[in-house]
Legacy VTK file of the C-alpha trace (Angstrom):
# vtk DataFile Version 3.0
C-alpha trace
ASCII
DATASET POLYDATA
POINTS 454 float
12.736 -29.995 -33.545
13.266 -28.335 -30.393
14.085 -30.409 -27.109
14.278 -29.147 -23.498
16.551 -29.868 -20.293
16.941 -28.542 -16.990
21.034 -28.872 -16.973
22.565 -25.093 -16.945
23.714 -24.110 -13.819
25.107 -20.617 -14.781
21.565 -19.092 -16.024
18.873 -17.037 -13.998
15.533 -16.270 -14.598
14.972 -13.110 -12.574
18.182 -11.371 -13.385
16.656 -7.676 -11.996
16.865 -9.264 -8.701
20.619 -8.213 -8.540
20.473 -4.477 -8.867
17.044 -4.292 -6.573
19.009 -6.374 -3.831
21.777 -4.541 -3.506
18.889 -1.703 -3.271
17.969 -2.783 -0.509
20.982 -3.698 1.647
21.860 0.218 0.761
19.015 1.070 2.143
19.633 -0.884 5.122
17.463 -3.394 5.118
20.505 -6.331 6.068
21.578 -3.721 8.861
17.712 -2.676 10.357
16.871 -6.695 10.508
19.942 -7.730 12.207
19.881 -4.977 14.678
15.944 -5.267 15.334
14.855 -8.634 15.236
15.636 -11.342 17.747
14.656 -14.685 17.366
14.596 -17.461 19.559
16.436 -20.910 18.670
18.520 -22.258 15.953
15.343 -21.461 13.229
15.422 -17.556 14.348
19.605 -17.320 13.530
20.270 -14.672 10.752
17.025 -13.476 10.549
18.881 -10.796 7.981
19.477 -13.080 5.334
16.031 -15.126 5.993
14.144 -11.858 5.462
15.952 -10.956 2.774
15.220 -14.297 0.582
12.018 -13.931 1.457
11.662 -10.515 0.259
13.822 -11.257 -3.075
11.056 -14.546 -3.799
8.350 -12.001 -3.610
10.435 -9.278 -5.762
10.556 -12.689 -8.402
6.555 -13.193 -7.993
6.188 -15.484 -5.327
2.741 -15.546 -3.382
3.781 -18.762 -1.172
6.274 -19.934 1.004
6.521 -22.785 -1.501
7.374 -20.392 -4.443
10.128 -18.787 -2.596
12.545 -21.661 -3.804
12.416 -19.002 -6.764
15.851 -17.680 -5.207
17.623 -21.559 -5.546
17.423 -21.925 -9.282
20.390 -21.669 -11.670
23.134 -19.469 -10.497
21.402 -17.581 -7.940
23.518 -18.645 -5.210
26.784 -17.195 -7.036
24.976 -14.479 -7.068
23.249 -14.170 -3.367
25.069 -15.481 -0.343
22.524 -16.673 2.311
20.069 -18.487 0.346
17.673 -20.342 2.251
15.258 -23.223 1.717
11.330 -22.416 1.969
11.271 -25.070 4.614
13.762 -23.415 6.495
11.879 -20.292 5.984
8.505 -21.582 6.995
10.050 -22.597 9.999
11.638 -19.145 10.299
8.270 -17.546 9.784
6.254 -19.882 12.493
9.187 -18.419 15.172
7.773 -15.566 15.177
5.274 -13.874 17.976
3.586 -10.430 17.872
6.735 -9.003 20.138
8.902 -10.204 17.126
6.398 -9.073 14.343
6.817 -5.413 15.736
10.829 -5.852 15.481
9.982 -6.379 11.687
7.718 -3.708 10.792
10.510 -1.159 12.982
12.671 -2.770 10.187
10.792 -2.195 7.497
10.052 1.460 8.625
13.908 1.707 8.948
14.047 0.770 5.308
11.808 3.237 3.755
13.637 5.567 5.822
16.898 4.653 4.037
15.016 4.632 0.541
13.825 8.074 0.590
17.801 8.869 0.772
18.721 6.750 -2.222
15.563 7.591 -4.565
13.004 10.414 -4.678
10.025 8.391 -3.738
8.318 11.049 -1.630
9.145 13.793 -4.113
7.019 17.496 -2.601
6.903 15.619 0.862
8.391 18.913 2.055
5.544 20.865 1.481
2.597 17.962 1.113
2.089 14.505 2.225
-0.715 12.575 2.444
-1.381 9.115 4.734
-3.754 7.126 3.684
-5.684 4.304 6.094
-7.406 1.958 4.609
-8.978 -1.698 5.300
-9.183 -4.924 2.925
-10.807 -8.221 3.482
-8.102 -11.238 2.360
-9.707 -14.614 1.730
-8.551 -17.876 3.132
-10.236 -21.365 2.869
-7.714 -23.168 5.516
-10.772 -23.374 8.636
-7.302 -24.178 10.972
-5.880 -20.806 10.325
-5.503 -18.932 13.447
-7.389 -15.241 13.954
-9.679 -16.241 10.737
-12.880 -14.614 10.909
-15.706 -13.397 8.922
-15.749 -10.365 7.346
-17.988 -8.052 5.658
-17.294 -7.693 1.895
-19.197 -6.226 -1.171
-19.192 -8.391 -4.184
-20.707 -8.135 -7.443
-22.620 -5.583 -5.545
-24.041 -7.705 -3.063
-23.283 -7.387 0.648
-21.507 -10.803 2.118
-19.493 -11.988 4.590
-16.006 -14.067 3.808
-13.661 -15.871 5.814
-10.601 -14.627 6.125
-8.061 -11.409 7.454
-8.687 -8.123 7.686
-5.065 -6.448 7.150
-5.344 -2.486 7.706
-2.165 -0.965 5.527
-1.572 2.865 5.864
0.759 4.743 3.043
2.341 7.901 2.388
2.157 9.979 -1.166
2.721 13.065 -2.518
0.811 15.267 -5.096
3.885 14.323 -7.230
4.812 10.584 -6.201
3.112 7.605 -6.134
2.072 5.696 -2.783
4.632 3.953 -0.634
3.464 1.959 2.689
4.173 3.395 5.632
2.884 0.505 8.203
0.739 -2.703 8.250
-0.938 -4.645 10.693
-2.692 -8.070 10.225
-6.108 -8.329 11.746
-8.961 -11.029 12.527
-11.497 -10.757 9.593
-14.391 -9.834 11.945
-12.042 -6.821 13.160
-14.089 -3.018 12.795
-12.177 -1.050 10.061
-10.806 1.192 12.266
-9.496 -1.077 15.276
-5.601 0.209 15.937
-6.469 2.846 13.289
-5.516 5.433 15.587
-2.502 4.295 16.777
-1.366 3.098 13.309
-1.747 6.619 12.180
0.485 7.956 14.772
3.158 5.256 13.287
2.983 6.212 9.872
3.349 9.994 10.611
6.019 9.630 12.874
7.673 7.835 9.863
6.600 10.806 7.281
8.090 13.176 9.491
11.267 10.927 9.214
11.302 10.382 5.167
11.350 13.978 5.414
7.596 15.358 5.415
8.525 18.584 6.741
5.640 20.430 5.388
2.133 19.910 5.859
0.364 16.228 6.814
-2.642 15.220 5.816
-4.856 12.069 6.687
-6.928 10.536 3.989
-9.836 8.203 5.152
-12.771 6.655 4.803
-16.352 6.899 6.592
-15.006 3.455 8.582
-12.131 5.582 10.402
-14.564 8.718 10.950
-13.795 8.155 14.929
-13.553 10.140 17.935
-9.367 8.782 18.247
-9.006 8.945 14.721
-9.582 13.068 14.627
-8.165 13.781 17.848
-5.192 12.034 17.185
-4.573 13.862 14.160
-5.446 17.285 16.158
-2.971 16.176 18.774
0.128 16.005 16.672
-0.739 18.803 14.580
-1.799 17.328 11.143
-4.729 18.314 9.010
-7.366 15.414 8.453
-10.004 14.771 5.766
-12.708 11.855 6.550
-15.466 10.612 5.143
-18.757 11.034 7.695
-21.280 8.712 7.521
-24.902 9.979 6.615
-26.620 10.093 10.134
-29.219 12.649 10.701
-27.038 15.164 12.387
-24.973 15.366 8.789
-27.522 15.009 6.784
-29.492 18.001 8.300
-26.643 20.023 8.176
-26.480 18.966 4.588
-30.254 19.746 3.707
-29.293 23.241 5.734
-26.854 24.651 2.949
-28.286 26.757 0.948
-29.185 26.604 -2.694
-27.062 29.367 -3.781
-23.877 27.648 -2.444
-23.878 25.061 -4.303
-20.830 24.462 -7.246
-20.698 22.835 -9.969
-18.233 20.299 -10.885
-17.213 17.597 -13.654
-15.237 14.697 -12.998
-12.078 14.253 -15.207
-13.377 10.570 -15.238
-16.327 9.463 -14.535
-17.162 7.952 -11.126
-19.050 4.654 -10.589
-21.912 5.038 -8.401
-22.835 1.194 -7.124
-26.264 2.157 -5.216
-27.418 3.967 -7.731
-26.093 1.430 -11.048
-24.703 4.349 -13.106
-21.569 6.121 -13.791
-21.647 10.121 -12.474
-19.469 12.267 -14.141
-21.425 16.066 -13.287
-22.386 16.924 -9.397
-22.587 19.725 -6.817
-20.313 20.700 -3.706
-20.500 23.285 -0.779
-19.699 23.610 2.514
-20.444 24.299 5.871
-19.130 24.354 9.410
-19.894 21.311 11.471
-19.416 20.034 14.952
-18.484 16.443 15.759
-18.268 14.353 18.588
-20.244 16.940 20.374
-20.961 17.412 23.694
-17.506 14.685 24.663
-14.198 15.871 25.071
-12.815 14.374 21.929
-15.439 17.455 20.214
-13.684 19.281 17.085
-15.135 21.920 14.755
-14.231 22.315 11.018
-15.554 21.900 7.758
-18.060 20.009 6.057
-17.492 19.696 2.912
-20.512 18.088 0.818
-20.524 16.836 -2.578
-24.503 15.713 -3.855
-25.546 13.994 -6.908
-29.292 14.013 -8.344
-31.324 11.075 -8.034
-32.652 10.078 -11.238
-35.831 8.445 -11.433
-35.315 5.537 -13.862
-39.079 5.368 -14.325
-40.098 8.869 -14.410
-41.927 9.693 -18.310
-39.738 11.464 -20.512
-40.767 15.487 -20.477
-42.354 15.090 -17.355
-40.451 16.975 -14.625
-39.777 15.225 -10.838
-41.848 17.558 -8.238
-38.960 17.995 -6.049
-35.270 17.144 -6.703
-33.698 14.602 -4.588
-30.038 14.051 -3.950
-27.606 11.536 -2.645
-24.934 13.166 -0.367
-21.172 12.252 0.471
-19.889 14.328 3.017
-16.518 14.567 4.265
-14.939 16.006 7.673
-11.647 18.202 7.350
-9.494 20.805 8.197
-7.807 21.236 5.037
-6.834 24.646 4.329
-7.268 24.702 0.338
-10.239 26.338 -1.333
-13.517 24.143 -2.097
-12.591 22.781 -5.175
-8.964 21.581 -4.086
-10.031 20.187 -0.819
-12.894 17.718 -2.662
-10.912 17.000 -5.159
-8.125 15.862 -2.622
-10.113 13.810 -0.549
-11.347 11.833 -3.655
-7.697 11.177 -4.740
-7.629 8.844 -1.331
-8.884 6.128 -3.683
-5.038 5.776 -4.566
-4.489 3.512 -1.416
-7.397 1.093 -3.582
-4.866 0.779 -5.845
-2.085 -0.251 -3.258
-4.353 -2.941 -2.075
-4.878 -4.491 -5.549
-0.671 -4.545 -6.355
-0.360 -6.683 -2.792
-3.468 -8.833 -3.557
-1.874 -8.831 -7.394
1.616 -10.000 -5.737
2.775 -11.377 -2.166
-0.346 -11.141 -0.915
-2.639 -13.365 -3.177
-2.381 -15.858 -0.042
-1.281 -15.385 3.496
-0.040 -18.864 3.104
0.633 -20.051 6.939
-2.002 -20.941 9.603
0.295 -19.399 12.492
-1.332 -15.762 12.472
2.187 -13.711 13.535
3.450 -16.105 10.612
1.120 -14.373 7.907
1.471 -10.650 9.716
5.229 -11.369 9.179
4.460 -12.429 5.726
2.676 -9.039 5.143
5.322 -7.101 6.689
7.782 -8.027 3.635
4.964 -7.612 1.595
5.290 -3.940 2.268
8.954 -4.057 1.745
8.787 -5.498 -0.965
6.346 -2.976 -2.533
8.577 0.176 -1.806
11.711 -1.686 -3.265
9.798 -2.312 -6.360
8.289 1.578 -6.039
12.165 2.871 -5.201
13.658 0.610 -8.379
10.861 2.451 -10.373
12.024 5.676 -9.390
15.617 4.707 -10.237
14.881 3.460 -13.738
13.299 7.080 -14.270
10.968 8.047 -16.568
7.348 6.490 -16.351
8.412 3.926 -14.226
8.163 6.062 -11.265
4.262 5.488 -11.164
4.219 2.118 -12.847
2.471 -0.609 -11.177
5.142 -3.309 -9.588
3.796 -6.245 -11.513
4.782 -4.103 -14.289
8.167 -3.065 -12.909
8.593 -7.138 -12.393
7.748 -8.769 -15.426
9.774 -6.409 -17.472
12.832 -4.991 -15.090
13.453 -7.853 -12.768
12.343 -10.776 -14.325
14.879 -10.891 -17.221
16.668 -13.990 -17.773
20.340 -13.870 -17.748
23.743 -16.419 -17.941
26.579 -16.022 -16.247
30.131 -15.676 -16.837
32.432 -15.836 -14.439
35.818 -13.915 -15.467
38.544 -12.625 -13.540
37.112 -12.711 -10.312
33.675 -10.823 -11.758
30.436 -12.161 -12.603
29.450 -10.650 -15.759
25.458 -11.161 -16.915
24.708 -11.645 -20.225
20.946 -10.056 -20.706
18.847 -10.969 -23.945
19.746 -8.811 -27.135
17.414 -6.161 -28.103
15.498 -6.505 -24.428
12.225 -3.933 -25.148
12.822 -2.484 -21.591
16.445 -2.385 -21.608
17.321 1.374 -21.028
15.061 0.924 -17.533
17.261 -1.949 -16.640
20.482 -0.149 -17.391
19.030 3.270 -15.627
18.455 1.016 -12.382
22.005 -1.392 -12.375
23.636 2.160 -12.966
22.321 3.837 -10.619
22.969 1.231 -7.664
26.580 0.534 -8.430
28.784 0.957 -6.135
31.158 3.840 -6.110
34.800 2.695 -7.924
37.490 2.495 -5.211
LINES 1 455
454 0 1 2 3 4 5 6 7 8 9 10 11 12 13 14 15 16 17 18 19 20 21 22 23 24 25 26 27 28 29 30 31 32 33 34 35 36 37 38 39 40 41 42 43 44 45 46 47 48 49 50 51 52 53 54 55 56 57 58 59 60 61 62 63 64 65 66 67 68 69 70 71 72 73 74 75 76 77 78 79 80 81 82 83 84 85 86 87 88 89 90 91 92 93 94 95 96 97 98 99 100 101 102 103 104 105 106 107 108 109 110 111 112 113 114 115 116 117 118 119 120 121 122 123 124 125 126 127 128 129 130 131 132 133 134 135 136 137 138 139 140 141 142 143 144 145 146 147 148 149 150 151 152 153 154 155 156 157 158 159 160 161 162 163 164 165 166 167 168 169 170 171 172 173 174 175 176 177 178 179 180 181 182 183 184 185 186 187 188 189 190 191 192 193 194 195 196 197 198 199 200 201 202 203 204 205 206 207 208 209 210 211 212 213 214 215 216 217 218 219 220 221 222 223 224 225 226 227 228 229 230 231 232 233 234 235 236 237 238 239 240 241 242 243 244 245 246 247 248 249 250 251 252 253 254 255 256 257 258 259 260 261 262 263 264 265 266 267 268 269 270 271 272 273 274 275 276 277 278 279 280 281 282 283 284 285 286 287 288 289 290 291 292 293 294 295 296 297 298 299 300 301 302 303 304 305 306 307 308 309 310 311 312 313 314 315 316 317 318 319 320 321 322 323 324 325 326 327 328 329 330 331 332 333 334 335 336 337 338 339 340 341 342 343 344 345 346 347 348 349 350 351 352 353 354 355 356 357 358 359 360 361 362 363 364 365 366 367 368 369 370 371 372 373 374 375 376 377 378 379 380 381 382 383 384 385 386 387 388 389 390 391 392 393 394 395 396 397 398 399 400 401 402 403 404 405 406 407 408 409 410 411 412 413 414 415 416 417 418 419 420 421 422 423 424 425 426 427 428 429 430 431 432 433 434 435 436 437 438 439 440 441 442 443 444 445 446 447 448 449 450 451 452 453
């Protein structure tokens, strides 16, 4: 027979949050909140420990202001000081205003900045980084919420349009390190993809250049942020771009003008999906040619066009019987890099790594933007992205594989771990499960964040 209660006050269930905590306030996340943000009235006082509970509830899995009472079970508060009710944090959360919101996100870039110091998260920034802008539609059902709109989304292949926010996250990377997020910004759902696009660039280099991205820059986008500000902006402060162009006549004549002996071949370590065309690609062609865009204004700019084509196959066409003229489907894309052909293609189609940044937010804090107050929910996604480069930074710090493994990953098996505690002598000793599968990650990451003896 086995029976259940609810009657130990000295166990935890997310015993991981201890060593990624005190992460954090090394990093200076305590110091950058209570410096930066300023609240009005008694639900605005220590907005440092209010961000940080919210932050440690989404570290635990929580995707709601409800779920953040996560950080009140057990003996969490022996071993947090500053634990707050999520009543007290909604409330917290509704204080804020878009003045406010942009004390938080100088926070949070303050944060990164002191991660890249205590784990090599931007590993080969010093000779290549990469920001990456990208747009994703977030769908709410509340009809109260302010800023909703409707946005355009693709799903299941067909073309609709959702209520709901349209956050626009930007990230930095490395040919050697996974994606961290460099800035966010919560947006209407009928806002264009590239609305503050340009000056949200400008943030998240500033902030590469500051995590130590002395080397080269480039920006990663797609064919929504191929705009006149986005390229001269990037011109401006000296950083190499590579955009996706949309098809208009103007690119696709200067496609159809390459000639056929340019042309490369190439194979795709893994195949591609190609939605219009309802197959997978793995073979295709690339080339290049110079291109002008934005002609004839003054935000003009001439570099390369680098064009990647795929054959149209003709699902109808009689077996043995040759098409009389080949067609092709082109995806062109507008850069400066200064790597051969092959490198710069293959680059730009490694920007799908910021897809993969969306899906861990929608997979963790942001699976709702639970409050109707809009600076409320752009708040909300502004720990979102702390909490995303803690759980990145704790990955690093458990070494090995866990450097590129995803955070719900680095959660279920580092940080939510239950644990009792004994108190002895002053210490608070936690007693982990025996033969833990995952325990030398746990160990690597506690180790490395303990404080120096003396």
């Amino acid at each position: 027979m086995v029976r259940a209660t609810f009657d130990d006050p000295n166990l935890v269930s997310c015993a991981g949050l201890v060593p990624v905590m005190r992460l954090a306030e090394q990093a200076g996340l305590h110091d950058a909140v209570a410096d930066r943000v300023r609240l009005p009235t008694d639900k605005g006082a220590n907005p440092a420990g209010k961000v940080a509970t919210v932050v440690a509830g989404m570290l635990a899995g929580a995707d709601s202001i409800d779920d953040l009472d996560i950080a009140r079970h057990g003996g969490m508060r022996s071993l947090f000081g500053s634990v707050y009710a999520p009543s007290t944090l909604g409330s917290f959360l509704r204080t804020f205003t878009h003045g406010h919101v942009r004390q938080l996100q100088a926070a949070a870039r303050d944060t990164l900045i002191g991660l890249t110091g205590r784990a090599p998260i931007l590993t080969g920034a010093d000779t290549l980084c990469f920001v990456d802008i990208d747009s994703m539609l977030r769908r709410v059902y509340g009809k109260q919420k302010q800023g909703i709109g409707f946005g355009h989304a693709k799903v299941g292949g067909y073309n609709v349009y959702l209520r709901g926010y349209n956050p626009l996250v930007a990230t930095l990377s490395t040919p050697l390190s996974a994606p961290v997020i460099a800035a966010t910004r919560l947006r209407s759902g009928n806002a264009g993809s590239s609305r503050g696009a340009a000056t949200m660039i400008a943030e998240a280099i500033t902030t590469a250049r500051a995590c130590g991205a002395s080397g080269e820059i480039m920006v990663r986008a797609d064919s929504a942020f191929y705009a006149k500000t986005v390229i001269s902006g990037c011109r401006r402060r000296g950083v190499r771009f590579s955009v996706t162009c949309r098809i208009d006549p103007k690119i696709r004549a200067a496609c159809d003008g390459i000639a056929a002996d340019q042309w490369v071949d190439i194979t795709y370590p893994q195949a591609v999906r190609d939605e219009d065309a309802g197959r997978w690609i793995s073979d295709a062609q690339i080339a290049e040619t110079t291109y002008t865009a934005f002609a004839g204004t003054r935000h003009e700019a001439t570099a390369r066009l680098i064009v990647r084509r795929v054959r149209r196959d003709d699902p109808q066409q009689i077996p043995g019987q040759d098409e009389l003229l080949p067609t092709y489907r082109y995806h062109a894309v507008f850069t400066d890099s200064p790597y051969t052909l092959v490198q710069a293609e293959a680059q730009h189609r490694q920007h799908a790594i910021i897809e993969q940044v969306n899906a861990d937010l929608i997979a963790g804090p942001l699976a709702h933007l639970p409050s109707g107050h809009f600076s409320a929910n752009d708040a909300w996604l502004t720990c979102a992205a702390i909490t995303h480069n803690l759980t990145r930074a704790a990955g690093h710090l458990a070494a090995g594989t866990w450097s590129t493994a995803r955070p719900a990953t680095i959660r279920t098996r580092i940080i939510t771990v239950a644990a009792r505690l004994a108190h002895r002598a002053r210490t608070i000793h936690l007693h982990l499960p025996e033969y833990w599968p995952w325990q030398a990650a746990f160990d690597n990451l506690f180790t490395a964040v303990q404080p120096a003896p003396g």
